[in-house]
C-alpha positions in Angstrom: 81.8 152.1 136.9 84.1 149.1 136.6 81.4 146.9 134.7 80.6 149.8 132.4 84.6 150.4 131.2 85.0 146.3 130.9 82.0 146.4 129.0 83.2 149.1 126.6 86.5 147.4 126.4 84.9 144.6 125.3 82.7 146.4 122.6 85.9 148.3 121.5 87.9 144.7 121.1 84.8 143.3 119.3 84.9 146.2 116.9 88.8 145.8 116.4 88.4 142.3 115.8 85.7 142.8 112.7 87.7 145.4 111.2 90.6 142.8 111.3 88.5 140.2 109.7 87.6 142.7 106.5 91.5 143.9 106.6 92.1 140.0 106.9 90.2 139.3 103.7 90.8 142.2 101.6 94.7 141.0 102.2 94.4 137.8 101.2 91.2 137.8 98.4 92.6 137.0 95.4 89.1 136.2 93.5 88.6 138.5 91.5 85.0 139.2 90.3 83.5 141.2 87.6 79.4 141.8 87.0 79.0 142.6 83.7 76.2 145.3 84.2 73.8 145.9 82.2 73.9 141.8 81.2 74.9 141.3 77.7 72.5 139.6 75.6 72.8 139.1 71.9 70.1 141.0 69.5 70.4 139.4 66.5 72.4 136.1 64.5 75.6 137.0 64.6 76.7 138.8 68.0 79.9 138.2 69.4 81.2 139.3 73.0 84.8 139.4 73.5 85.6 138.2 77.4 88.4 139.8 79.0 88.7 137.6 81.9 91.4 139.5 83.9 90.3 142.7 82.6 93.5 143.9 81.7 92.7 144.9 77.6 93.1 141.5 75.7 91.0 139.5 75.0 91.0 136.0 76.4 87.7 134.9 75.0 85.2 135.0 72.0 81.6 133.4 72.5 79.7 134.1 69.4 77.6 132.8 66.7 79.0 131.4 63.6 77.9 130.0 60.1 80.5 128.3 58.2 80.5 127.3 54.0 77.7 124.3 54.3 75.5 126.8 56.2 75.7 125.6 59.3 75.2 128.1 62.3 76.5 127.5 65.5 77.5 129.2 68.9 80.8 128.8 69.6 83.8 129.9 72.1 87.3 130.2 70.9 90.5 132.3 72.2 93.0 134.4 70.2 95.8 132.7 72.9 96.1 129.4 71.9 96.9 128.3 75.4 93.6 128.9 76.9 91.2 126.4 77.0 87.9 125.6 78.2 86.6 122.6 80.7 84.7 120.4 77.1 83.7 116.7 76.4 84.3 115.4 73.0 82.1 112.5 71.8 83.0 114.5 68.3 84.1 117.6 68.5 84.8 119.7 71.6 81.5 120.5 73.8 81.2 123.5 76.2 80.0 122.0 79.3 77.6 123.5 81.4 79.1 123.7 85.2 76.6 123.5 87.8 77.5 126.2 91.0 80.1 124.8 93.2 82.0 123.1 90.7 85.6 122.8 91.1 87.3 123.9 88.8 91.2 123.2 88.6 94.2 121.8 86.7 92.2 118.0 86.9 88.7 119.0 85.7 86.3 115.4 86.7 86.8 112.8 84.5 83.0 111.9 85.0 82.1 112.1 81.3 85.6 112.0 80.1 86.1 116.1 81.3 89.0 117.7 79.3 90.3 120.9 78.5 89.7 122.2 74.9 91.1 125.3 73.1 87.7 126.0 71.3 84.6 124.6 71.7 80.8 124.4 69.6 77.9 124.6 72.4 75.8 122.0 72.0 71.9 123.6 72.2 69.2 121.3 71.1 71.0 119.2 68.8 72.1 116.4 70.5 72.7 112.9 68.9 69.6 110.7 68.4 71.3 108.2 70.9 71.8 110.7 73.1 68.2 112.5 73.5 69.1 114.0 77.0 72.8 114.5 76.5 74.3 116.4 79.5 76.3 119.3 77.8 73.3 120.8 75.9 72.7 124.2 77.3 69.3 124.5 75.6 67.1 126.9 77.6 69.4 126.7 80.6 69.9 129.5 82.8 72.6 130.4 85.4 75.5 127.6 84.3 78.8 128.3 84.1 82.2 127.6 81.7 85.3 126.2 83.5 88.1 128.0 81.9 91.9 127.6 82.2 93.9 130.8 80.8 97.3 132.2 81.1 98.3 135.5 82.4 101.6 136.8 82.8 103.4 133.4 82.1 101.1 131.5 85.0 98.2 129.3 84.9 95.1 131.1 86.1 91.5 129.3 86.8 87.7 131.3 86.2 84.2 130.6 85.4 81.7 132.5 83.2 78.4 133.0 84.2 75.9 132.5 80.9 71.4 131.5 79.9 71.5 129.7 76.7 68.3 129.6 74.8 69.2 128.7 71.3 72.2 129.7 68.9 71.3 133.0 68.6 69.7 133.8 72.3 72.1 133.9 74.7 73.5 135.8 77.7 76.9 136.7 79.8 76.2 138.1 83.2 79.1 137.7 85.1 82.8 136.5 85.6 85.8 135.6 87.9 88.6 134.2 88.3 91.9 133.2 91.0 94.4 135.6 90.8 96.4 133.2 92.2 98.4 131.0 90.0 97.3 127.4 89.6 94.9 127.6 92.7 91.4 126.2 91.7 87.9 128.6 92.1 84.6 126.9 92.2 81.8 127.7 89.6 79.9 130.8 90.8 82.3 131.8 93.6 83.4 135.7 94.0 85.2 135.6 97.3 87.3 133.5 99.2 85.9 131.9 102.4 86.7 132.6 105.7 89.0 129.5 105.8 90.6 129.9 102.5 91.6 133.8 104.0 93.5 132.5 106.8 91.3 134.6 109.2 92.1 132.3 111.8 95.4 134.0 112.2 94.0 136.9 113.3 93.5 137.2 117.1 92.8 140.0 119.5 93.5 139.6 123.2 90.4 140.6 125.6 
């Protein structure tokens, strides 16, 4: 009888302890995540999708396609708050680059290819310059890359990514989003929850 009571005490403990782990990491998430469901896709030339990163009603974002006086059409993101800003190179004007998963993305993005953040930015898709065939910011036919994007929200700095396929100007897709809620701390590309580590779940403990 002994054997069977520790062993239930042990099973009730276990229990205990995984329901302190979720209550440990719904406490201390601060990711927060949005799946845009269905996927938005653009239908024709001229779509536009307005990205509301921290869903509260404003818009933070606008990725669209454009054509300007000389008739030259081109997808582009911008923000109505002058203060957000986008992880870009500029060889010319400001280039969207396309974030692998895991990418880091914080107040120092890499300064690998001369990484800054720009207030607006013209995605490079299939036009890159003739000395630069294989340029590494064209998001032609890509799929499943991200946008490092630096925004502020109620006075703070806050860090996300967006989650887009590219085919040309005109074909293009927005699947998902996130971003820290917590000020100045850095998300990676792609990530929706904190890890274990990063939720202090190490503080929890539950004597057996």
């Amino acid at each position: 009888m002994k054997k069977k009571l520790h062993s239930e005490h042990l099973i009730s403990r276990f229990v205990t302890l995984i329901a302190l782990m979720f209550l440990s990491l719904d406490a201390n998430a601060q990711i927060i995540y949005t799946d845009i469901v269905p996927d938005y896709t653009s239908d024709d030339l001229y779509d536009f999708y307005n990205l509301d990163l921290n869903n509260d009603q404003q818009v933070d974002y606008v990725i669209g396609t454009y054509s300007d006086y000389f008739g030259f059409t081109y997808l582009q993101i911008f923000s109505p708050n002058s203060f957000n800003s986008i992880i870009s190179v500029t060889p010319w004007y400001a280039n969207p680059l396309p974030l692998n998963n895991g990418v880091v993305i914080d107040q120092t993005p890499t300064t690998t290819n001369g990484e800054t953040y720009e207030t607006w930015g013209i995605f490079t898709v299939g036009d890159c310059p003739i000395y630069e065939p294989n340029c590494f910011y064209d998001w032609e036919n890509l799929q499943d890359k991200y946008l490092g994007l630096r925004f502020f929200y109620n006075g703070h700095i806050h860090y996300g990514w967006v989650r887009m396929d590219v085919t040309s100007i005109s074909e293009w897709t927005i699947k998902d989003y996130a971003y820290n809620a917590t000020a100045n701390a850095p998300i990676m590309a792609g990530q929706m929850v904190l890890s274990v580590e990063e939720s202090d779940l190490t503080k929890v403990k539950v004597w057996v």
